[in-house]
Jmol script that loads the backbone (N, CA, C; Angstrom):
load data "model"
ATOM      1  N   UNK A   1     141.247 102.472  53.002  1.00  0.00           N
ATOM      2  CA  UNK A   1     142.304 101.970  53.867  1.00  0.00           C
ATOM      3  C   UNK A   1     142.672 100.557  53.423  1.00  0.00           C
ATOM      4  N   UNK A   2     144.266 100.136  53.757  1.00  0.00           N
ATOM      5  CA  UNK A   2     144.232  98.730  53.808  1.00  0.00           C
ATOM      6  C   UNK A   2     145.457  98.305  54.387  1.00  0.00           C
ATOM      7  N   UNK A   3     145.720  96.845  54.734  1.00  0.00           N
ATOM      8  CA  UNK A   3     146.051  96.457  55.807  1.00  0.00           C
ATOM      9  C   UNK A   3     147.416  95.564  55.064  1.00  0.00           C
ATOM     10  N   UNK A   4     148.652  95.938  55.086  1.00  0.00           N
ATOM     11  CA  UNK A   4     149.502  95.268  54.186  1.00  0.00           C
ATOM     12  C   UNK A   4     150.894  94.823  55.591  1.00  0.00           C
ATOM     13  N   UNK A   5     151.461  93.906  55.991  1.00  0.00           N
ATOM     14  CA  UNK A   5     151.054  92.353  55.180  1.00  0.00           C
ATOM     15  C   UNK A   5     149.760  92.036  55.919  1.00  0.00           C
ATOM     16  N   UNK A   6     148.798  91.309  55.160  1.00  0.00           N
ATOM     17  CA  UNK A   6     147.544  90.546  56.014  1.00  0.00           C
ATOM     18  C   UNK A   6     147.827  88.960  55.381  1.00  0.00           C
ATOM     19  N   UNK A   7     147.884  87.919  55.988  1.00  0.00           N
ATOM     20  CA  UNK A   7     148.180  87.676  58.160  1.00  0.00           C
ATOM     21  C   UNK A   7     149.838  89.020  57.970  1.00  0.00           C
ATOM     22  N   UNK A   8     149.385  89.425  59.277  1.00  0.00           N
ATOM     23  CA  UNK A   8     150.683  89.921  60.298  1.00  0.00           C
ATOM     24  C   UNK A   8     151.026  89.378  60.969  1.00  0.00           C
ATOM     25  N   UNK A   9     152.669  88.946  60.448  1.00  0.00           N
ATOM     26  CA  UNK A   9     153.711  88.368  60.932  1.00  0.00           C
ATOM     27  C   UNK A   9     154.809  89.043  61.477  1.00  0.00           C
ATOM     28  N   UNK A  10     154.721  90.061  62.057  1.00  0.00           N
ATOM     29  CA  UNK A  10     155.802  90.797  62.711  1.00  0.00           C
ATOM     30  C   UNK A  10     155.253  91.422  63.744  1.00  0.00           C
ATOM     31  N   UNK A  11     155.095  92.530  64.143  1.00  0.00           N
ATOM     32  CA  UNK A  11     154.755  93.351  65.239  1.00  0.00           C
ATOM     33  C   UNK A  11     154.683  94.520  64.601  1.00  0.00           C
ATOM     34  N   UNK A  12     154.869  94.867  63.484  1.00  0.00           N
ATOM     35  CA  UNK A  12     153.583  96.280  62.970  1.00  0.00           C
ATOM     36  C   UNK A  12     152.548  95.867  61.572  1.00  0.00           C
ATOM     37  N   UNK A  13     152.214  96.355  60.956  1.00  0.00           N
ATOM     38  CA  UNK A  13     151.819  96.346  59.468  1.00  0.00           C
ATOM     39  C   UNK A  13     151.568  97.996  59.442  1.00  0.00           C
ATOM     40  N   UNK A  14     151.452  97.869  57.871  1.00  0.00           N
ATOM     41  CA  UNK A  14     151.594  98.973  57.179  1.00  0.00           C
ATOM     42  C   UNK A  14     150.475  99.372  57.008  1.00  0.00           C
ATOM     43  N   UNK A  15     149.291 100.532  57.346  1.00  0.00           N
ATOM     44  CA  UNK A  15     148.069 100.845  56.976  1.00  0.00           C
ATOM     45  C   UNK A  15     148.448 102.191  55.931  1.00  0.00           C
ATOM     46  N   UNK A  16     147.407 101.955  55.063  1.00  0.00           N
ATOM     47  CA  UNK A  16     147.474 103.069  53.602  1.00  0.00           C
ATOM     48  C   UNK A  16     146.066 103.256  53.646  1.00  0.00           C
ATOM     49  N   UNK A  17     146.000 104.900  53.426  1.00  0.00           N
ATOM     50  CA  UNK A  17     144.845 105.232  53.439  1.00  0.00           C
ATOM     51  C   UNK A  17     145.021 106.456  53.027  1.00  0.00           C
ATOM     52  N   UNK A  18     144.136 107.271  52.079  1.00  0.00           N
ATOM     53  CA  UNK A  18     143.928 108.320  51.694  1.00  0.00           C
ATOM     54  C   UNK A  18     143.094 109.372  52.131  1.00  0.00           C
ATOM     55  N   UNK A  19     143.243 111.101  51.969  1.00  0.00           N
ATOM     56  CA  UNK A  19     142.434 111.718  52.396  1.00  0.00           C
ATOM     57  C   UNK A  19     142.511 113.162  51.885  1.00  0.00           C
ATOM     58  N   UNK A  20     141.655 113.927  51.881  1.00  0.00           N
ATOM     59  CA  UNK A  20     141.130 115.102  50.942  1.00  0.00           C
ATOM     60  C   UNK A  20     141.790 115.911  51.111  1.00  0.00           C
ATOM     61  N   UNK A  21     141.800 116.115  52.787  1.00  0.00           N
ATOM     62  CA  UNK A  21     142.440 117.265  53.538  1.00  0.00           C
ATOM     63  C   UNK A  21     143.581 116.561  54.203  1.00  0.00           C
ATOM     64  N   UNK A  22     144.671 117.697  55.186  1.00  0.00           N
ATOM     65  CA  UNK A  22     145.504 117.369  56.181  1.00  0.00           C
ATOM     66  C   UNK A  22     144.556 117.204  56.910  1.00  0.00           C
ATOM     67  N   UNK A  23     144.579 116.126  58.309  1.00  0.00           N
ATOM     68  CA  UNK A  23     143.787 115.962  59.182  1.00  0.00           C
ATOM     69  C   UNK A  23     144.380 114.831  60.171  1.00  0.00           C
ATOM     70  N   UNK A  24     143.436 114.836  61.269  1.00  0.00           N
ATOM     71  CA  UNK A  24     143.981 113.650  62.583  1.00  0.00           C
ATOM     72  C   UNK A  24     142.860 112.634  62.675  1.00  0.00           C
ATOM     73  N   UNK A  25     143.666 111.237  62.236  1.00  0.00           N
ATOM     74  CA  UNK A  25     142.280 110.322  62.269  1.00  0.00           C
ATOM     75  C   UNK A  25     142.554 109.573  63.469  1.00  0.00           C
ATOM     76  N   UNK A  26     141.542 108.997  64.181  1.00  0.00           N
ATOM     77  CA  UNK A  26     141.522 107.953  64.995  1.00  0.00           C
ATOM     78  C   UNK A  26     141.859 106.402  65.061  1.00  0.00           C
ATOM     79  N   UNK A  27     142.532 105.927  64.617  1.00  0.00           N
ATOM     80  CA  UNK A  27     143.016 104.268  64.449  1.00  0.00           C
ATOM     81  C   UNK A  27     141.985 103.428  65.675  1.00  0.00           C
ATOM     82  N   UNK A  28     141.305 102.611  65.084  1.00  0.00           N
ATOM     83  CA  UNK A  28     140.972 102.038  66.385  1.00  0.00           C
ATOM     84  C   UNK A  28     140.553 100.617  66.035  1.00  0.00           C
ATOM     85  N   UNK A  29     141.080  99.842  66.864  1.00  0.00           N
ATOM     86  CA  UNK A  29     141.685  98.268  66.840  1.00  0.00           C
ATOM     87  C   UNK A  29     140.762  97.427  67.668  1.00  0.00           C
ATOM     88  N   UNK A  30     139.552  96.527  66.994  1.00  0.00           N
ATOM     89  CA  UNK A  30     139.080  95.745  68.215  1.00  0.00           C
ATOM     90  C   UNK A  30     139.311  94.408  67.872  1.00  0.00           C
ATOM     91  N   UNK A  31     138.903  93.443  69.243  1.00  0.00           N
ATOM     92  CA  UNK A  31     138.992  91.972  68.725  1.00  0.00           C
ATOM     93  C   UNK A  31     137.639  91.539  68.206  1.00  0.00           C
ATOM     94  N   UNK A  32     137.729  90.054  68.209  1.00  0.00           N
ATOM     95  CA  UNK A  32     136.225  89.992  67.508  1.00  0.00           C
ATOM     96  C   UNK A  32     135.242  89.864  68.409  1.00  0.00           C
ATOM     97  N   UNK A  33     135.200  90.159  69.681  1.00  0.00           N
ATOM     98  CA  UNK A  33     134.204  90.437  70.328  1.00  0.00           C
ATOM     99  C   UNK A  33     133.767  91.929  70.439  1.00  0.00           C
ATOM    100  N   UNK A  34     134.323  93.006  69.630  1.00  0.00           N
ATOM    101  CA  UNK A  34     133.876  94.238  70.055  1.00  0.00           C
ATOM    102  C   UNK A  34     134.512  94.914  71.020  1.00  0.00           C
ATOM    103  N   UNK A  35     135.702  94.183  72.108  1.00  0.00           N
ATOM    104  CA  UNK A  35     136.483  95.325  72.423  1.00  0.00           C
ATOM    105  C   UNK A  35     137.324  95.676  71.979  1.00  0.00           C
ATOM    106  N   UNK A  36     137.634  97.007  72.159  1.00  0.00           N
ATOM    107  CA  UNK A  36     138.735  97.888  71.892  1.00  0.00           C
ATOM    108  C   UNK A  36     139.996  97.734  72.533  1.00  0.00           C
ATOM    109  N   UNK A  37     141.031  96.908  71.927  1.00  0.00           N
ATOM    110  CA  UNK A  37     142.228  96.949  72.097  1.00  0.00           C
ATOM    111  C   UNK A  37     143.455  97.722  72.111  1.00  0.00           C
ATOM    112  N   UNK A  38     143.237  98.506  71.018  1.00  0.00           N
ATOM    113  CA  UNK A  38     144.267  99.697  70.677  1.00  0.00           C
ATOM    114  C   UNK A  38     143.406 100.993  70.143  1.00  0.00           C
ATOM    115  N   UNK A  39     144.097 101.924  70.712  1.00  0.00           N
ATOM    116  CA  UNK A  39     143.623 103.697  69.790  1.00  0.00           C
ATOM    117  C   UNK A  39     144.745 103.957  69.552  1.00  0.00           C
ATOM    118  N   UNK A  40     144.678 104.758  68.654  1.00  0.00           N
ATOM    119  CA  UNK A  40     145.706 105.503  68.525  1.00  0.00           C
ATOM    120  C   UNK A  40     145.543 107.000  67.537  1.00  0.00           C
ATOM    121  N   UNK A  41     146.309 108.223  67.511  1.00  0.00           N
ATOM    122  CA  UNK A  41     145.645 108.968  66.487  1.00  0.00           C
ATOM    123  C   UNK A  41     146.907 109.226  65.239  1.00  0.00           C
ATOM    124  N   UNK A  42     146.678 109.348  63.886  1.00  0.00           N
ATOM    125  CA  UNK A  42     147.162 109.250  63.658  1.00  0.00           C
ATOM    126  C   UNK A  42     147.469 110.463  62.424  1.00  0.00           C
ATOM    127  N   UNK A  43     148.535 111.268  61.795  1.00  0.00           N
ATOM    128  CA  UNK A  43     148.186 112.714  61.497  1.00  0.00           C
ATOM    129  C   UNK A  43     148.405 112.241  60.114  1.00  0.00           C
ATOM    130  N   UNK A  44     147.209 112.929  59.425  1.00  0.00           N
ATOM    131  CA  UNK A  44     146.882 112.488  57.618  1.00  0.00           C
ATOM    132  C   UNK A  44     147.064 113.794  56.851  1.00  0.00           C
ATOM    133  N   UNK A  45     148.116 113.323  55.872  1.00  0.00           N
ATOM    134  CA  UNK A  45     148.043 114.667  54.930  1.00  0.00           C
ATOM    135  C   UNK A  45     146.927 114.409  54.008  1.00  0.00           C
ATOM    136  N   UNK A  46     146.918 115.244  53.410  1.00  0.00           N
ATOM    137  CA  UNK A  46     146.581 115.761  51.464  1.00  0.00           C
ATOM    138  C   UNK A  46     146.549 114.445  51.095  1.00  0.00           C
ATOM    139  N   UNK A  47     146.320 113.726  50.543  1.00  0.00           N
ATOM    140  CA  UNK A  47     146.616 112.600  49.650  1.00  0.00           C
ATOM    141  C   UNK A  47     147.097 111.447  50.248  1.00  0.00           C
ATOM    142  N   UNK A  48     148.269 110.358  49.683  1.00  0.00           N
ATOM    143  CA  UNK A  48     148.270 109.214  50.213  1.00  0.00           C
ATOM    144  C   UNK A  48     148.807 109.245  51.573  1.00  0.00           C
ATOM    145  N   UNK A  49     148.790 108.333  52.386  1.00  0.00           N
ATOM    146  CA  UNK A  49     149.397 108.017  53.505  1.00  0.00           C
ATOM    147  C   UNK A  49     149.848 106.873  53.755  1.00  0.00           C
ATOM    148  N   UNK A  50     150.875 106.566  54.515  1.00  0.00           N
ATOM    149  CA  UNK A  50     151.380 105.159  54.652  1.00  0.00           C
ATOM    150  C   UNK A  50     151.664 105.152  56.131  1.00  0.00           C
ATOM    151  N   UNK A  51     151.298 104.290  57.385  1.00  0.00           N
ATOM    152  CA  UNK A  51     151.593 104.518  58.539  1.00  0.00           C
ATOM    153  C   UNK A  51     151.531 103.374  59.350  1.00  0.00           C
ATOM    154  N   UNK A  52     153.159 103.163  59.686  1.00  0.00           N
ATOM    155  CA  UNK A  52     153.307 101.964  60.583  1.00  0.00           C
ATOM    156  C   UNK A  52     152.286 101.647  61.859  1.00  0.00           C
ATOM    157  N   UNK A  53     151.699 100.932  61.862  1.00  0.00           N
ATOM    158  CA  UNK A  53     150.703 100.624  63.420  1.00  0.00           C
ATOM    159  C   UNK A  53     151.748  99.076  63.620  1.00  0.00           C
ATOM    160  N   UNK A  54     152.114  99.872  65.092  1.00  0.00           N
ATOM    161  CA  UNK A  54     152.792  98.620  66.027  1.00  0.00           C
ATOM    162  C   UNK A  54     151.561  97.232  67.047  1.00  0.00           C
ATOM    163  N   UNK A  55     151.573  96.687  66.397  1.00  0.00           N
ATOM    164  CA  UNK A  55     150.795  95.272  67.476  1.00  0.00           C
ATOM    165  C   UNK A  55     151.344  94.502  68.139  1.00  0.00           C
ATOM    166  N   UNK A  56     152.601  94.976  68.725  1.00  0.00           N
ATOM    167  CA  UNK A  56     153.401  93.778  69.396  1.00  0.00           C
ATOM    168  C   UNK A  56     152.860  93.276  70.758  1.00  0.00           C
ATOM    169  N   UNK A  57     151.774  94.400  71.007  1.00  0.00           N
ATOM    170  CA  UNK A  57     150.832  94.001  72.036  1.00  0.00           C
ATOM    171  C   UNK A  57     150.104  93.041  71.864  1.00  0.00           C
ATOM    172  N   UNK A  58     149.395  92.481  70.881  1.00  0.00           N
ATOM    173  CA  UNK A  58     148.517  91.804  70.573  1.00  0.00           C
ATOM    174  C   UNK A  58     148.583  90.256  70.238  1.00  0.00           C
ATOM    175  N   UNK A  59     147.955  89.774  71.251  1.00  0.00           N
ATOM    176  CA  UNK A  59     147.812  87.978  70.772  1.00  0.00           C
ATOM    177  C   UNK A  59     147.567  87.848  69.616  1.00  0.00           C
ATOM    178  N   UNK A  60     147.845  86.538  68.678  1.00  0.00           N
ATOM    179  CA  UNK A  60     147.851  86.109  67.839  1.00  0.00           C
ATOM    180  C   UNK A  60     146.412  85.875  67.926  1.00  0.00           C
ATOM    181  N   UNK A  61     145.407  86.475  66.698  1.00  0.00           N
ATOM    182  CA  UNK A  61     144.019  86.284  66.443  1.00  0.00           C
ATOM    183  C   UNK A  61     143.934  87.050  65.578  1.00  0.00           C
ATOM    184  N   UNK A  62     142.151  86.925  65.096  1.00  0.00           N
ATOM    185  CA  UNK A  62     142.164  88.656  64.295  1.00  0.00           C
ATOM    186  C   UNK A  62     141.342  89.456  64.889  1.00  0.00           C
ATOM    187  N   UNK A  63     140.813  90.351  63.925  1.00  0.00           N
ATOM    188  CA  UNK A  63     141.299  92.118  64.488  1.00  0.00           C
ATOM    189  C   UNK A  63     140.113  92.643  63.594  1.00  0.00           C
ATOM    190  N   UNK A  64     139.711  93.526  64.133  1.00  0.00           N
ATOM    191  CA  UNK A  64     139.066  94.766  63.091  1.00  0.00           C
ATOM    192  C   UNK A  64     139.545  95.830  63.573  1.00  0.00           C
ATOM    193  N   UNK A  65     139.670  96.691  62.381  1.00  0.00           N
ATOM    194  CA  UNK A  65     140.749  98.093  62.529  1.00  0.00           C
ATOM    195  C   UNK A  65     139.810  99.098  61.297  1.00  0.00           C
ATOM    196  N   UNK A  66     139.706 100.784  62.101  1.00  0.00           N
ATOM    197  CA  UNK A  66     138.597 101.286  61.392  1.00  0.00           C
ATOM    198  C   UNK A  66     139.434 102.487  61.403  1.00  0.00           C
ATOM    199  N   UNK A  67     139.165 103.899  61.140  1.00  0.00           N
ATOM    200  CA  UNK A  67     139.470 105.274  61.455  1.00  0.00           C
ATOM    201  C   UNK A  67     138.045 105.971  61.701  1.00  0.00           C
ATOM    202  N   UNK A  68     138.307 106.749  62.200  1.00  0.00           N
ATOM    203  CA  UNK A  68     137.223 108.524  63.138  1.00  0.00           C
ATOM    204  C   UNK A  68     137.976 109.317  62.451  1.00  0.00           C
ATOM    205  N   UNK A  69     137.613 110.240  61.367  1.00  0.00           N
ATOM    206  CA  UNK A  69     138.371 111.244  61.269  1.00  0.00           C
ATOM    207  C   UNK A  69     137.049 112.788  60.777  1.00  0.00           C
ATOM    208  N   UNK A  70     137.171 113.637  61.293  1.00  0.00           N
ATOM    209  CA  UNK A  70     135.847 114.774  61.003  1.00  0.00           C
ATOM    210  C   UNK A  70     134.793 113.962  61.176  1.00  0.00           C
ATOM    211  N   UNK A  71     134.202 112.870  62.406  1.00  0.00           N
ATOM    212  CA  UNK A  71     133.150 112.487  62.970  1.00  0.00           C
ATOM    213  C   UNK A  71     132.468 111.613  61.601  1.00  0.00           C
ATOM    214  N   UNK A  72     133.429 110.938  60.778  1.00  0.00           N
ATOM    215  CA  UNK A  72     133.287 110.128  59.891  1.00  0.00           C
ATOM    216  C   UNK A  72     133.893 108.799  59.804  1.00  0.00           C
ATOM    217  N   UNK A  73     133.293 107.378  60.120  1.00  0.00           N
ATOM    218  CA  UNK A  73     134.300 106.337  59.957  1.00  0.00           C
ATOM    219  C   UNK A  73     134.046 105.533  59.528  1.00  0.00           C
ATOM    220  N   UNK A  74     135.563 104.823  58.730  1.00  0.00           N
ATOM    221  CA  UNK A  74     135.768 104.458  57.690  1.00  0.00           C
ATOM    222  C   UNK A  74     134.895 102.574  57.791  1.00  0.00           C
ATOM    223  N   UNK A  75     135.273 102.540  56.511  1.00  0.00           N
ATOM    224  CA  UNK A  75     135.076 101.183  56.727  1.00  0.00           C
ATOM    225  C   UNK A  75     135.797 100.053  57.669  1.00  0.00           C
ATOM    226  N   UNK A  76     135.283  99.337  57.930  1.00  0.00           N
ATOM    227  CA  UNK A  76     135.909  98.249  58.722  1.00  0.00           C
ATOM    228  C   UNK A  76     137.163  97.203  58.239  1.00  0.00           C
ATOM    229  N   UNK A  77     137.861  97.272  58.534  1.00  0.00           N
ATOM    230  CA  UNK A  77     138.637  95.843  57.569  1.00  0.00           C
ATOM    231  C   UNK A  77     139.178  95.067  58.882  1.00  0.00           C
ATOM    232  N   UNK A  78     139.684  93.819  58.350  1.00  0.00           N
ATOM    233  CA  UNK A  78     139.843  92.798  59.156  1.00  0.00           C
ATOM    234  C   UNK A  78     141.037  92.336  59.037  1.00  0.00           C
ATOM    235  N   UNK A  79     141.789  91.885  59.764  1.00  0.00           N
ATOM    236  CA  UNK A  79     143.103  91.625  59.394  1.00  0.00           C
ATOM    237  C   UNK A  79     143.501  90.279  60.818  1.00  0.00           C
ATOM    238  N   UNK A  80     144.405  89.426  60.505  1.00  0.00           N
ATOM    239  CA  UNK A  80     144.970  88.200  60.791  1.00  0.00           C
ATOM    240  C   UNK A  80     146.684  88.658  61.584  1.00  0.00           C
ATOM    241  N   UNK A  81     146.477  88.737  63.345  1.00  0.00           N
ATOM    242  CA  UNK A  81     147.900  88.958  63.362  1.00  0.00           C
ATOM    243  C   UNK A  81     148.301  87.385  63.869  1.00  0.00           C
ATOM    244  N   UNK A  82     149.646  86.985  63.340  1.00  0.00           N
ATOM    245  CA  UNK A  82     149.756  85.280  63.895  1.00  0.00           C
ATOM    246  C   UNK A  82     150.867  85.458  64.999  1.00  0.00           C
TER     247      UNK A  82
END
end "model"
wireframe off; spacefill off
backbone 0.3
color backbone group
């Protein structure tokens, strides 16, 4: 996965992430204390993916953002919304 633009300066960014199968992953957004701010699910083909996630909810701070997909999740990444 990755997190394009990082800092986020608008109210979405672009997450890219790849996958084996078609499938439904879990998006899930915390602050840096460990809660969960946003879910969302999100539907993954065959191969690459590109998928707007909206944060216009979200105060200016950062973020960790992961996927659940077949009871598998991904790495963590971190991202800067201003």
């Amino acid at each position: 996965m990755n997190v394009v633009p990082n800092p986020v300066k608008g109210n979405t960014f672009k997450l890219s992430s790849s996958s084996a199968i078609a499938s439904k992953m879990e998006l899930v957004i915390s602050d840096m204390q460990g809660r969960i701010v946003k879910r969302e699910t999100i539907a993954l083909i065959a191969g690459s993916n590109s998928n707007d996630i909206n944060v216009s909810n979200l105060a200016p701070g950062t973020y960790n953002v992961y996927g659940i997909a077949a009871d598998e999740r991904s790495a963590v990444l971190r991202f800067v919304k201003q």
